[in-house]
C-alpha positions in Angstrom: 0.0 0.0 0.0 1.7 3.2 -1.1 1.5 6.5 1.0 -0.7 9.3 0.2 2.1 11.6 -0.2 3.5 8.7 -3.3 -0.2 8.9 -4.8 -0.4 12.7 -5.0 3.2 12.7 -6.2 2.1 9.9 -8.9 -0.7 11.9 -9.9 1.0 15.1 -10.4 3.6 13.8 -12.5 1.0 12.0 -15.0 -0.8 15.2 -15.5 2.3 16.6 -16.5 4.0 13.7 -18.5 1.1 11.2 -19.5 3.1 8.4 -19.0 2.5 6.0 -16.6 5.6 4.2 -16.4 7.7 7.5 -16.2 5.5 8.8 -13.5 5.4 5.6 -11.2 9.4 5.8 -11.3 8.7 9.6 -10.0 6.4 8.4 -7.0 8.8 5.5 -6.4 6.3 2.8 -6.9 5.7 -0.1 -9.0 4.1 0.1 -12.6 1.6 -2.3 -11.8 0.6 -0.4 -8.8 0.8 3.3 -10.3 -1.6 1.7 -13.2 -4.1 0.2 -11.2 -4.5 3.6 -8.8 -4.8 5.7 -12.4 -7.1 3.2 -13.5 -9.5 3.3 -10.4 -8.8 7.2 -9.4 -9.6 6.3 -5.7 -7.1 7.4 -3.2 -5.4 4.9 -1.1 -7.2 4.9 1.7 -10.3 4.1 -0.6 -8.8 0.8 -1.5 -7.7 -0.2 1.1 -10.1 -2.7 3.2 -11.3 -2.0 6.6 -9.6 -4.6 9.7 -12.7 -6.4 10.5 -11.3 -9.4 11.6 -9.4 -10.3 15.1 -6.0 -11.0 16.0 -6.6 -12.2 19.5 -9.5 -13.5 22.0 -11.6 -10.1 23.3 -10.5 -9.8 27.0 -13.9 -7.5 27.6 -16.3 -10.3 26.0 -17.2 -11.7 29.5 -17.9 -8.2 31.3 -19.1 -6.0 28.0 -22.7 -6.6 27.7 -22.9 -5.5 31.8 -20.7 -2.7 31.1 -23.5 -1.2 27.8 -26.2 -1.1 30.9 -23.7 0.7 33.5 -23.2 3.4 30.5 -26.5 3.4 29.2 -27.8 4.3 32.6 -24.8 6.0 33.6 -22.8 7.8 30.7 -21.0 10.5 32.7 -19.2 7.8 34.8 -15.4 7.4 34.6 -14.4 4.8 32.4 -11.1 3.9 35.0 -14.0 3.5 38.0 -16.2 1.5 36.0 -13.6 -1.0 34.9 -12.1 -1.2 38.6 -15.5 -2.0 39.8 -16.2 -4.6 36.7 -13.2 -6.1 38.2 -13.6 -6.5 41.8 -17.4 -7.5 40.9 -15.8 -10.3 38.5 -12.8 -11.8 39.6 -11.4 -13.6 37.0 -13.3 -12.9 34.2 -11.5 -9.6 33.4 -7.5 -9.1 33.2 -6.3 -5.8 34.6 -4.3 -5.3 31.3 -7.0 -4.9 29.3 -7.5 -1.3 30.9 -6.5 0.8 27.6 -9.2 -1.1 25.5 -11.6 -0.8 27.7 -11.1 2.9 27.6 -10.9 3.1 24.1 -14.0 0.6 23.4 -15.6 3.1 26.5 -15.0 6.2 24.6 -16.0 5.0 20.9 -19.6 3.6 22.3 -20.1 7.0 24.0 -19.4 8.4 20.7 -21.9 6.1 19.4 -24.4 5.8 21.4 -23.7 8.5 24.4 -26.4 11.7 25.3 -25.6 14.7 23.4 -23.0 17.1 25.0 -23.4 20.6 25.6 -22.0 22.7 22.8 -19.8 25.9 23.4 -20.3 28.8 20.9 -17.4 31.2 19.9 -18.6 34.5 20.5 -17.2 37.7 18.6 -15.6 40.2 20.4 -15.0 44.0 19.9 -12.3 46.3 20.8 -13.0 48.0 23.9 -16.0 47.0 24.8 -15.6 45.3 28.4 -13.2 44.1 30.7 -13.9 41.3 32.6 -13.2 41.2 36.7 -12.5 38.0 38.8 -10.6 36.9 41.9 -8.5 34.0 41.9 -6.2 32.3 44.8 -2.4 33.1 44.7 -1.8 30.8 47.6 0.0 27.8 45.7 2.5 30.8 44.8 4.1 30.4 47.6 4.8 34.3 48.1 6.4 35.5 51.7 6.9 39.0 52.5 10.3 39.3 55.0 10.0 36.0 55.7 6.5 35.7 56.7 4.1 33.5 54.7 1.7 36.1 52.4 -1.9 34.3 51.6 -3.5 36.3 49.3 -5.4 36.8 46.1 -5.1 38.6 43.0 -7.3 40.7 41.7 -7.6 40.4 37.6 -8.6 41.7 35.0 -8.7 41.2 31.4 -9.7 42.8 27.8 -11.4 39.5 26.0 -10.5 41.1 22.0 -7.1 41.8 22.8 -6.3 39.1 25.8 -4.7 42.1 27.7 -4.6 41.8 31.3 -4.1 43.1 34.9 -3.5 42.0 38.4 -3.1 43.5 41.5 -2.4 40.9 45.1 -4.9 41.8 47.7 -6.0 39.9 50.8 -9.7 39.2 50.1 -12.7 39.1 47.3 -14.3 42.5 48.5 -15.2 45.5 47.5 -12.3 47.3 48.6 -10.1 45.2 46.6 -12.4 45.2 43.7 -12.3 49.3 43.7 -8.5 49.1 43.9 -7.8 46.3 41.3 -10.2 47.6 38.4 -9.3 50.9 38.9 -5.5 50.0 38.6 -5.6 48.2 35.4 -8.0 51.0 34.2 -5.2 53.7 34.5 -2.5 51.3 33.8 -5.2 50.8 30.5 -5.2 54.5 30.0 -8.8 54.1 29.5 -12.3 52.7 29.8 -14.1 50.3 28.1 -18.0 50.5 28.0 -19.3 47.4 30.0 -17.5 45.9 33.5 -18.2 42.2 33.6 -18.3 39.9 36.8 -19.9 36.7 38.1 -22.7 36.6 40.4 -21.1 34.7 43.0 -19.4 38.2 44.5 -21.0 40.5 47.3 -17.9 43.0 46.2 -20.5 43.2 43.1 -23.8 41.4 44.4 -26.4 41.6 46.7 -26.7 38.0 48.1 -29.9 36.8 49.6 -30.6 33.6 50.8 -33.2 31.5 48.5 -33.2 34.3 46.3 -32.1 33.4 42.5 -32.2 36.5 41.6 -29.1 39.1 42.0 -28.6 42.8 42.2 -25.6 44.7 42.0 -25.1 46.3 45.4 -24.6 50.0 45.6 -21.3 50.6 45.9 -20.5 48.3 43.0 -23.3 50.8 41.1 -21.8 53.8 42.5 -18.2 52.7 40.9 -19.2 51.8 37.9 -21.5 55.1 37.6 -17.6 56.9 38.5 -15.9 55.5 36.1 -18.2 55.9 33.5 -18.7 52.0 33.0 -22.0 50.0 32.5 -22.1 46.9 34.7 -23.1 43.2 33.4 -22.4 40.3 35.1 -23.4 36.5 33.7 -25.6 34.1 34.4 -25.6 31.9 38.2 -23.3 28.9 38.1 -22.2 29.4 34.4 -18.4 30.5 34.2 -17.7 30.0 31.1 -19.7 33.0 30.3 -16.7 34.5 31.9 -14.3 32.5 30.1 -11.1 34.9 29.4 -10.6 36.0 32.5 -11.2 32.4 33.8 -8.8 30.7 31.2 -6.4 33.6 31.9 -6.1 32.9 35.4 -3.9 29.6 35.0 -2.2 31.4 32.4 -1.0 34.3 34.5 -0.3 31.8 37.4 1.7 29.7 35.8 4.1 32.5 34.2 4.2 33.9 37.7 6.0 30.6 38.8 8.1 30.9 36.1 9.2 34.2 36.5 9.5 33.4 40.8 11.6 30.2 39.4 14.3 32.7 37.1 13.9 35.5 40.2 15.2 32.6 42.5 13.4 33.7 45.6 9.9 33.7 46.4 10.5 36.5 49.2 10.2 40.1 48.9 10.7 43.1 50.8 6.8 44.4 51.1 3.8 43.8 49.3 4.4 46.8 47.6 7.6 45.2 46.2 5.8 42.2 45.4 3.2 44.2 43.5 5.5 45.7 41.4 6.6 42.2 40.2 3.5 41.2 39.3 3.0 44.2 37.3 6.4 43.6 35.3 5.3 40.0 34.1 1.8 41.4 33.3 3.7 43.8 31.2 6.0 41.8 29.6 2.7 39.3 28.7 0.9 42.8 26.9 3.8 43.6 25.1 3.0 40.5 22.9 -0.8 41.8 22.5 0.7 45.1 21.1 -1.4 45.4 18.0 -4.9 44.4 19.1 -4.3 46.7 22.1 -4.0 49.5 19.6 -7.2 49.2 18.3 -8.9 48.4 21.8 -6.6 52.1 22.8 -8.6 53.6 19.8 -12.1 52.8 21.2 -11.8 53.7 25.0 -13.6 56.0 26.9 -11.5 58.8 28.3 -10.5 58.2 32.9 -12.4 60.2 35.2 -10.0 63.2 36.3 -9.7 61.3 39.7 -9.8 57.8 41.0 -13.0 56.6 42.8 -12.0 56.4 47.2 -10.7 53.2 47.8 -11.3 53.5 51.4 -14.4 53.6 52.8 -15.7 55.9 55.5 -17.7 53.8 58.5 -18.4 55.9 61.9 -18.4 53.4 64.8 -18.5 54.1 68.4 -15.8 53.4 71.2 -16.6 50.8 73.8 -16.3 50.0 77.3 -13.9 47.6 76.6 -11.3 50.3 74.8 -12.1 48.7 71.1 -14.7 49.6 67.9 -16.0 47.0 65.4 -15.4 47.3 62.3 -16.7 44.4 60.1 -17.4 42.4 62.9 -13.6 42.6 64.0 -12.7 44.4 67.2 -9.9 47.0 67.1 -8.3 48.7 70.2 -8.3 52.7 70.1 -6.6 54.7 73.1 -9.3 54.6 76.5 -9.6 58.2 76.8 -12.2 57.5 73.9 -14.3 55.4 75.5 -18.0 56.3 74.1 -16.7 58.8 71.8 -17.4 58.1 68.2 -14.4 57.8 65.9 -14.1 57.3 61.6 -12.6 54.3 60.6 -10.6 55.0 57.4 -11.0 51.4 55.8 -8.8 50.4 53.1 -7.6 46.9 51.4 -4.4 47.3 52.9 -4.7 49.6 56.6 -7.5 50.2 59.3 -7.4 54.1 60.7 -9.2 55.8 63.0 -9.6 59.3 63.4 -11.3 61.1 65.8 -12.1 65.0 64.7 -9.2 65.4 62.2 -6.8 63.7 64.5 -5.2 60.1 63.7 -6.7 57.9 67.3 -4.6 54.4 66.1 -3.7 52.7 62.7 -3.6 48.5 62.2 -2.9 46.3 59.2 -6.2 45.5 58.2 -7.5 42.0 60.1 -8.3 38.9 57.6 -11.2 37.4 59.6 -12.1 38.3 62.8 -8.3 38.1 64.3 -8.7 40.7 66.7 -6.0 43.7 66.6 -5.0 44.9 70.2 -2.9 47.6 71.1 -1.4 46.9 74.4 -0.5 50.3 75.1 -4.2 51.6 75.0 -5.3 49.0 78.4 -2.5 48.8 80.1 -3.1 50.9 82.7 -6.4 49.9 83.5 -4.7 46.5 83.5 -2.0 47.2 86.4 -4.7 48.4 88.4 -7.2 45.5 87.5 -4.3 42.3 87.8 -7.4 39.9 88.2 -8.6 40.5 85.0 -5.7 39.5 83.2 -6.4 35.7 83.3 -9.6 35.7 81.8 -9.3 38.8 79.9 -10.4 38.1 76.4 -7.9 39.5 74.2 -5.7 38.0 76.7 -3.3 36.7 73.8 -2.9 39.7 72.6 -1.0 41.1 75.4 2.5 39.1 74.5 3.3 41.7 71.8 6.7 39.2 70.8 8.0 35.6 72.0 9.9 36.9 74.4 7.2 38.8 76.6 5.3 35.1 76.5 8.6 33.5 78.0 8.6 36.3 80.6 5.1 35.4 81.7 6.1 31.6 81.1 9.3 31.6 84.0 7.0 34.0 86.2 4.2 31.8 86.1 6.9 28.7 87.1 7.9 31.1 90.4 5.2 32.2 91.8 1.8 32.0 89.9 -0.5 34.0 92.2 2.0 37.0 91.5 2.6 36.1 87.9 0.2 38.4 86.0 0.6 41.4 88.4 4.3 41.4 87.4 4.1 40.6 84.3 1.5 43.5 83.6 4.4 45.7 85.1 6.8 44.8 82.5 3.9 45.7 80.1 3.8 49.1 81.1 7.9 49.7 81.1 7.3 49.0 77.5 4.5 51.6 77.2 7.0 53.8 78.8 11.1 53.2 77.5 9.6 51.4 74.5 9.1 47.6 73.6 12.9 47.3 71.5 14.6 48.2 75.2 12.3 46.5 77.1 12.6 43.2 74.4 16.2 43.2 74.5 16.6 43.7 78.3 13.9 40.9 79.1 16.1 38.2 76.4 19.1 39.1 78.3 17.7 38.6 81.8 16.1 35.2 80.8 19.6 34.0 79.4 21.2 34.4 82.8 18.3 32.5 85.0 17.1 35.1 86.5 13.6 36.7 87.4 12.3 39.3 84.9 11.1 41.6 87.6 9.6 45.2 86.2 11.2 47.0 89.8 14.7 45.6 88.5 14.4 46.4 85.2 13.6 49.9 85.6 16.5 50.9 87.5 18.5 49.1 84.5 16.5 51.2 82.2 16.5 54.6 83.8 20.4 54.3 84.2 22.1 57.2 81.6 23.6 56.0 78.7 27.6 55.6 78.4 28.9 58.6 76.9 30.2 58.2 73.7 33.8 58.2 73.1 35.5 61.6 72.6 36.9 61.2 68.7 41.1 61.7 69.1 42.0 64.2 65.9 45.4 62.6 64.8 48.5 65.0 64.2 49.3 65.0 60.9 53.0 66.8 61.2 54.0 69.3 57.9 56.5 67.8 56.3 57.7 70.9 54.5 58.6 73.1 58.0 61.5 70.1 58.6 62.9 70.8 55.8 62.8 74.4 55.8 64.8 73.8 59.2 67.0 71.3 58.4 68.1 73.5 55.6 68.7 76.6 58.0 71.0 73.9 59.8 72.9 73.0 56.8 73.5 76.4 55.8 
């Protein structure tokens, strides 16, 4: 049986030559052969006759019958699963070989005889008409910032005609990070499409009732959109492909951020501003390839709002009795003195800050969760006075500010336990008072030597004047030129 590549060559050189003998010796073929295929004019895989016959026993003759009523009543099943299950249920019968044809005799009755499948439709896109908006989890990254393990997201977007994109890390799918990670690929974009698409499953974009089908966008989401002059749509519940090129863009992006972390050698950076900026670089470096459909998506945008929409938002909450406000249900500690006073909390993706009249009260890194952020310096001196609180206080943990305040409390605790969280309370407030470095260092030295870390001690080691510094010797640098001067005086 000769090649197709032999018949077309065969059949070109006849055309040009009429003579078959001269153009079977082109094609590299016998006469007989090159006659029989310009007799017929079928091609060879025409003539030649379908394998209907076997070779060797069927290994799936005893099981297949059983296994046309598991698919018929089953087709989305897993071919591997149904043939480990044929094999337990019929020990002997079936050879664990035969795996491969069953897979292959699996597929080709599907193809046969399976339900329908549900068809995808290409849909057309046009320059500048949306970007589409989705979270997705950075985690497997494996990102730490100084050392310190960084779980996070990254907020991304993309342009679906040209495949440009955008990401920006942030801590959780909110609005917050939603109003900082559109609007940075919007000005890195230079401008704005006409429609901002998302997925349902999102309160940063949706309101979400319980046994409600139906969705909303929320009013801040509106209230963005309305800002930046963009139209929201979103797509239908539980159907991502409808959000496809962000989705399929996700792994994408991922998987050149490993690459790039893999030729940067280090996963660690200096601040999540530093990591930020990485991420922008390899999004840049992936847009430079989408260069000329970016030019005509440029040519269609919508001009940016002379200012950026707030990413923080405003929330008045009031101080309480316990020295902390709420803000989404996470407590925060604020100095006492504003106990029932009502403060702004500047909330942003990044920082919590609270202000009281135009005055900055206290400032955390924003809590994932409801971790609790305590300031230690804002109760402690309710705490001296009030020891017996301290054992069931409830942000009790809080209170060991570093490792070595918790060993402090730890060899106290061993001494004398009835006394332990009066003293250690104590040493609390010497680091209200020289600061937590001095106090830190003094406490790791006084636990090396055996001894007890007692506050009365430690102050008199703290309020001690520092060494002076050593007086700096000028050195004598003699003039050179004066000894000569004499010496030659001398000689004359």
């Amino acid at each position: 049986m000769i090649t197709e590549q032999q018949y077309q060559r065969l059949m070109n050189e006849y055309q040009s030559s009429g003579v078959a003998d001269h153009a079977a010796m082109k094609a590299g073929m016998d006469r007989k052969t090159a006659r029989r295929y310009l007799r017929t004019g079928l091609r060879p895989a025409e003539l030649r006759k379908p394998h209907t016959w076997r070779t060797r026993e069927d290994p799936l003759a005893a099981i297949w019958p059983e296994t046309e009523r598991w698919l018929e009543d089953s087709p989305e099943v897993e071919a591997k699963a149904l043939f480990e299950h044929l094999l337990a249920a019929h020990p002997g019968k079936l050879d664990g070989r035969a795996l491969r044809t069953f897979q292959r005799r699996t597929t080709d009755w599907l193809h046969r005889h399976g339900p329908a499948k549900e068809v995808f439709f290409a849909q057309v896109h046009e320059p500048g008409e949306c970007i589409q908006t989705d979270w997705t989890n950075a985690n497997e990254l494996d990102v730490t910032i100084a050392g310190e393990a960084y779980p996070h997201l990254l907020c991304h977007s993309v342009l679906p005609y040209s495949n440009w994109e955008w990401a920006t890390p942030c801590r959780s799918e909110s609005a917050l990070s939603l109003k900082r990670g559109l609007q940075a690929s919007l000005w890195e974009l230079r401008g704005v499409p006409r429609f901002s698409q998302t997925d349902q499953s999102s309160t940063a974009t949706h309101q979400l009732k319980r046994g409600e089908s139906r969705r909303g966008f929320n009013a801040e989401y509106v209230a963005l959109c309305a800002h930046l002059g963009l139209a929201p749509r979103t797509i239908a519940v539980a159907s991502p492909n409808q959000n496809g090129d962000v989705e399929a863009a996700q792994g994408v992006l991922k998987r050149r951020l490993k690459n790039q972390l893999i030729l940067r050698r280090s996963r660690d950076f200096a601040s999540t501003d530093a990591y930020a900026e990485f991420v922008a670089r390899v999004c840049g470096g992936a847009n430079a390839l989408r260069a000329p459909k970016l030019a005509e998506e440029r040519a269609r945008l919508q001009p940016l709002p002379a200012a950026r929409f707030p990413a923080a938002e405003v929330i008045t909450v009031r101080v309480s009795s316990y020295s902390t406000a709420r803000v989404r249900d996470c407590a925060y500690s604020v100095p006492s003195r504003l106990i029932g006073a009502f403060v702004q909390a500047h909330v942003s993706e990044e920082t919590v800050r609270f202000v009281y009249r135009t005055e900055e009260a206290a400032s955390y890194p924003r809590s994932i969760g409801r971790a609790p952020r305590i300031d230690y310096r804002h109760v402690i001196a309710s705490l001296v006075r009030k020891p017996g609180a301290f054992a069931r206080y409830l942000y009790r943990e809080e209170m060991f500010p570093r490792p070595v305040f918790r060993q402090a409390y730890d060899r106290l605790s061993t001494v004398e336990e009835r006394k332990a969280s009066a003293r250690y309370l104590q040493l609390l407030q010497l680091a209200a008072e020289f600061g937590e470095d001095r106090v830190a260092d003094r406490l790791g030295a006084v636990l090396r030597t055996g001894e007890l870390p007692l506050a009365g001690v430690m102050e008199l080691q703290l309020r001690e004047p520092a060494p002076a510094p050593a007086t700096a010797i000028a050195v004598f640098i003699p003039e050179l030129a004066s000894y000569d001067a004499l010496l030659a005086e001398v000689a004359s």
